[in-house]
PDB file with SEQRES, HELIX, SHEET and CRYST1 records, atoms N, CA, C and O in Angstrom:
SEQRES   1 A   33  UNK UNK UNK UNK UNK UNK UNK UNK UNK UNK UNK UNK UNK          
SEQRES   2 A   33  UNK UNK UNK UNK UNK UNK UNK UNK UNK UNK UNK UNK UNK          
SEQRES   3 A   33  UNK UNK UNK UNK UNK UNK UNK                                  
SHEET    1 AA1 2 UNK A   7  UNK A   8  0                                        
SHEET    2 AA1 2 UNK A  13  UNK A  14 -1                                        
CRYST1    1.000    1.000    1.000  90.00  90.00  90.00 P 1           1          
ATOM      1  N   UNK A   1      -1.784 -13.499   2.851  1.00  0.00           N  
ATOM      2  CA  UNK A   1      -1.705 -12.091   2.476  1.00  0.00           C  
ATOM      3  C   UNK A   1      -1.550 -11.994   0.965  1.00  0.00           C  
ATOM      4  O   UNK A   1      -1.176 -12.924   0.250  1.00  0.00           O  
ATOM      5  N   UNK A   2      -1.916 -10.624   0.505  1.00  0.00           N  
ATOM      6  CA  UNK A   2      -1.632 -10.229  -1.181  1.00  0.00           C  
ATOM      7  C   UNK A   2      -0.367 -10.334  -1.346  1.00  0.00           C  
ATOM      8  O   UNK A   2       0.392  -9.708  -0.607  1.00  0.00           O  
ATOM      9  N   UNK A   3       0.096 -11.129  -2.328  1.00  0.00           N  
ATOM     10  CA  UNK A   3       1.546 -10.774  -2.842  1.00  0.00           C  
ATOM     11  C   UNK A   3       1.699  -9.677  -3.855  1.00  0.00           C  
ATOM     12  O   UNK A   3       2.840  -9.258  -4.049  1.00  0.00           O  
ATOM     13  N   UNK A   4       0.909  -9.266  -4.385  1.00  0.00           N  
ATOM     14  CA  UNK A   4       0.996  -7.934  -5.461  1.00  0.00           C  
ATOM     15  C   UNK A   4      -0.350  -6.924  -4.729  1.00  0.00           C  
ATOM     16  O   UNK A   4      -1.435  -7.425  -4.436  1.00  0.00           O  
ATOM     17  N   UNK A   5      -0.005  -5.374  -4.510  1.00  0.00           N  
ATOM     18  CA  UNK A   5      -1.828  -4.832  -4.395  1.00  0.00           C  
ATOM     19  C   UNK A   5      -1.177  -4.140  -5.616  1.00  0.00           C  
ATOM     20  O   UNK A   5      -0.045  -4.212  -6.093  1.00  0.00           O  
ATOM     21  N   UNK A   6      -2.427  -3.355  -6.000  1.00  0.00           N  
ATOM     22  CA  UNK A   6      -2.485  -2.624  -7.028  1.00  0.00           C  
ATOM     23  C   UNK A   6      -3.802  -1.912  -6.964  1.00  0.00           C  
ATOM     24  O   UNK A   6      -4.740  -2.478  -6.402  1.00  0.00           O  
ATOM     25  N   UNK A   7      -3.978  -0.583  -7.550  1.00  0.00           N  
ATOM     26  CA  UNK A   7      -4.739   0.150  -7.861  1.00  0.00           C  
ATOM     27  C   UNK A   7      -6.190  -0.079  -8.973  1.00  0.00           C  
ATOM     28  O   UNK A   7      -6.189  -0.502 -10.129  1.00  0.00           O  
ATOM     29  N   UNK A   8      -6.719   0.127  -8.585  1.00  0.00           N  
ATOM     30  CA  UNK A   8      -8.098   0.292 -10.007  1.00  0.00           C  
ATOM     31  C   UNK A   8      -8.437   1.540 -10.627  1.00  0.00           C  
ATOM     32  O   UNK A   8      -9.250   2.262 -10.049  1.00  0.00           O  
ATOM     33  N   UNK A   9      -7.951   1.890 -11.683  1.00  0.00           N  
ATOM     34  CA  UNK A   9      -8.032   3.361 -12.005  1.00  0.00           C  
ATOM     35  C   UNK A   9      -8.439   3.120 -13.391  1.00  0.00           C  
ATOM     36  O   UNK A   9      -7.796   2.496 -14.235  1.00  0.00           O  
ATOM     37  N   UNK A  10      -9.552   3.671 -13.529  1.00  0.00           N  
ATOM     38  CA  UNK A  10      -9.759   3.789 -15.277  1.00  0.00           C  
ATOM     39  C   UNK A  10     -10.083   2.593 -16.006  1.00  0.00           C  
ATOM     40  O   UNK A  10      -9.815   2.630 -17.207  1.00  0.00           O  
ATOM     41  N   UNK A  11     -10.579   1.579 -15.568  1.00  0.00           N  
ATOM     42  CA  UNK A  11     -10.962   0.368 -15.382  1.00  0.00           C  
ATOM     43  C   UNK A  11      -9.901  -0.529 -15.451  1.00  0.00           C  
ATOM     44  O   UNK A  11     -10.020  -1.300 -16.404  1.00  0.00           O  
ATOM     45  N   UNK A  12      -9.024  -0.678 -14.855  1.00  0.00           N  
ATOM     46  CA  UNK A  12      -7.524  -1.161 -15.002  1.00  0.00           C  
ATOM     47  C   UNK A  12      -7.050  -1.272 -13.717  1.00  0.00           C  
ATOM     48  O   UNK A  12      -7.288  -0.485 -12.801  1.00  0.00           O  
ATOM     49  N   UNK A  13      -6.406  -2.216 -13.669  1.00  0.00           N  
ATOM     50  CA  UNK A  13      -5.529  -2.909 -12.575  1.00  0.00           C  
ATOM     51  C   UNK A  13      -4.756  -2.273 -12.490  1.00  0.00           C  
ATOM     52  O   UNK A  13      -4.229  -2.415 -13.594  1.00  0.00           O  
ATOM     53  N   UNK A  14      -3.782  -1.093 -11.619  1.00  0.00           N  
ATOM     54  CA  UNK A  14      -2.127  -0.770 -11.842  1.00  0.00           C  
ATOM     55  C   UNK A  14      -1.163  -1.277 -10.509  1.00  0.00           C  
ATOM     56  O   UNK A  14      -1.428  -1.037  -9.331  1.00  0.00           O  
ATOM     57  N   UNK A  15      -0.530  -1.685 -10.779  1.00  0.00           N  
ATOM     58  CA  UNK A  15       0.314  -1.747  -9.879  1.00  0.00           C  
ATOM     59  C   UNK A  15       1.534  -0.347  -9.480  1.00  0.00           C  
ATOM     60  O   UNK A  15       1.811   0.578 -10.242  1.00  0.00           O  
ATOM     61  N   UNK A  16       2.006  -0.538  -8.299  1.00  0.00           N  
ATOM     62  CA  UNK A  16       2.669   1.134  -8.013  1.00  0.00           C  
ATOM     63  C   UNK A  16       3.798   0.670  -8.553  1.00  0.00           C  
ATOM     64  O   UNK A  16       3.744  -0.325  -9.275  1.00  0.00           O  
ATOM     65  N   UNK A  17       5.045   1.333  -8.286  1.00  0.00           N  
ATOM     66  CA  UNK A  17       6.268   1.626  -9.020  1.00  0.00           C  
ATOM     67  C   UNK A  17       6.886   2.493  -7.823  1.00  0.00           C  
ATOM     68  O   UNK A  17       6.267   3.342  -7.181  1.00  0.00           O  
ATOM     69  N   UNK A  18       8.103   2.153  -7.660  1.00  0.00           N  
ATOM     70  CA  UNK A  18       9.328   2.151  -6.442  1.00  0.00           C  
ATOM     71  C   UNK A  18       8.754   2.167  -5.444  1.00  0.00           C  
ATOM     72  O   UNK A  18       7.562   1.862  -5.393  1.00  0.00           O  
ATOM     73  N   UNK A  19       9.574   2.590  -4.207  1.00  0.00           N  
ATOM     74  CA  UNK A  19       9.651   2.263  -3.146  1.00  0.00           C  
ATOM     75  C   UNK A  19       8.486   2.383  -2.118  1.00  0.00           C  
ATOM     76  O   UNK A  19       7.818   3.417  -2.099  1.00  0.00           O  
ATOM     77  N   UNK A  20       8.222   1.356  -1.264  1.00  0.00           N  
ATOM     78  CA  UNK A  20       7.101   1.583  -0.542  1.00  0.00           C  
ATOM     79  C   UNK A  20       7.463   2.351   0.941  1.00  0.00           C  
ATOM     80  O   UNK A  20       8.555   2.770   1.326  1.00  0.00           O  
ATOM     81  N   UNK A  21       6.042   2.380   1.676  1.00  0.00           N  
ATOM     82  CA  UNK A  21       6.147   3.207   2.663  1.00  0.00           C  
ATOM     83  C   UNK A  21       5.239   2.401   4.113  1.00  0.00           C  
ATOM     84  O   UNK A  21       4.148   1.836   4.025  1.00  0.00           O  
ATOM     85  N   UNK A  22       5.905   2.537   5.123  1.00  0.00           N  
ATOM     86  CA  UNK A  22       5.342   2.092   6.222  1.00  0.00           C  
ATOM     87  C   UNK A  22       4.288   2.555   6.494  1.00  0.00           C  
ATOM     88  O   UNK A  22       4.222   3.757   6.237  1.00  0.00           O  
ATOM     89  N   UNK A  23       2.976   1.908   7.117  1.00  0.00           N  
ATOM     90  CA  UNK A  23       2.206   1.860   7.465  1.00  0.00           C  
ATOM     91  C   UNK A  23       2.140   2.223   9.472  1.00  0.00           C  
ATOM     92  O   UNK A  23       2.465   1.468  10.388  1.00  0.00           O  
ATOM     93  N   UNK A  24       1.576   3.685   9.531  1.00  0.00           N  
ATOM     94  CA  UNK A  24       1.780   3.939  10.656  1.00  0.00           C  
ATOM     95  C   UNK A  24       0.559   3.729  11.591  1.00  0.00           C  
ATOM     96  O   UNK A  24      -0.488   3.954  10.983  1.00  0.00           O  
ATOM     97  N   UNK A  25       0.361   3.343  12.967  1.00  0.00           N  
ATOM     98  CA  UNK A  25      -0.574   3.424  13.868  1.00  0.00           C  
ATOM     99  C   UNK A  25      -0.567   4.976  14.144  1.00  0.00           C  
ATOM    100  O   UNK A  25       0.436   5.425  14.697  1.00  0.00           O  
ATOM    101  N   UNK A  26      -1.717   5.949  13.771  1.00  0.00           N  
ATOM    102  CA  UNK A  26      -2.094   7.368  14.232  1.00  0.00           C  
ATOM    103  C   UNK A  26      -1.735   7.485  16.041  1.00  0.00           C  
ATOM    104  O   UNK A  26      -0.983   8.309  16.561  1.00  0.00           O  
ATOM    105  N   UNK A  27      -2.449   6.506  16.673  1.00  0.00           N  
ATOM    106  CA  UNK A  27      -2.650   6.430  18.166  1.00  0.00           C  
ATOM    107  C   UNK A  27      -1.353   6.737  18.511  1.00  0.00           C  
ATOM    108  O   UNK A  27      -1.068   7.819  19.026  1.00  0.00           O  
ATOM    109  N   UNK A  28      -0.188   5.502  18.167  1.00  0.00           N  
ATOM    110  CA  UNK A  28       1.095   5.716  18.863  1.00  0.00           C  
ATOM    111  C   UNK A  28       2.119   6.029  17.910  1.00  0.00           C  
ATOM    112  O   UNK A  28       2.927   6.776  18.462  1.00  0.00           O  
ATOM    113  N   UNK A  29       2.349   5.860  17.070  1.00  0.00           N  
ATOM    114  CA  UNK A  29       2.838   5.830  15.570  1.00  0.00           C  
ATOM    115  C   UNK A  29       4.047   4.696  15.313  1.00  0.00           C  
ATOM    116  O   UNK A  29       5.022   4.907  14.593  1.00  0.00           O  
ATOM    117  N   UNK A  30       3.740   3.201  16.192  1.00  0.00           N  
ATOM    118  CA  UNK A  30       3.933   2.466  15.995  1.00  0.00           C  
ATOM    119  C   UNK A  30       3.676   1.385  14.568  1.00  0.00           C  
ATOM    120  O   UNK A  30       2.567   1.005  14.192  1.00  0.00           O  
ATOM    121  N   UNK A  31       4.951   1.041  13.946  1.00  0.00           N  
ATOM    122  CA  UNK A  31       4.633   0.657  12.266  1.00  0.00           C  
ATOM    123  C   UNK A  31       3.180  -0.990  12.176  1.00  0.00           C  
ATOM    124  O   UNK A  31       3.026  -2.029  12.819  1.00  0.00           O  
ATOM    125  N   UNK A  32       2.863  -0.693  11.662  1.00  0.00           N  
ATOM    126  CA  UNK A  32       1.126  -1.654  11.563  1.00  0.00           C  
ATOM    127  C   UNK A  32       2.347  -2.637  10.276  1.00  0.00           C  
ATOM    128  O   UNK A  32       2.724  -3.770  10.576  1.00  0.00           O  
ATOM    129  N   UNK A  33       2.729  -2.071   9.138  1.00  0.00           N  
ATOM    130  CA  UNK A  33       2.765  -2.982   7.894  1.00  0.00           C  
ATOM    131  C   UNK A  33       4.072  -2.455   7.145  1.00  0.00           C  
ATOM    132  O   UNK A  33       4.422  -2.966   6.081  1.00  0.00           O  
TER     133      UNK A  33                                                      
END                                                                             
């Protein structure tokens, strides 16, 4: 797996800044990530 993701914006790599957010299944809304 990625140890860093980050964005491409403006021809640039960014990485995000604070806290992340779970990754939900729509179907059941069981957490994916």
């Amino acid at each position: 797996m990625y140890e860093k993701l980050g964005f491409f914006i403006n021809g640039e790599w960014r990485t995000g800044s604070g806290k992340g957010e779970d990754v939900l299944n729509p179907a059941n809304e069981s957490v994916l990530a």
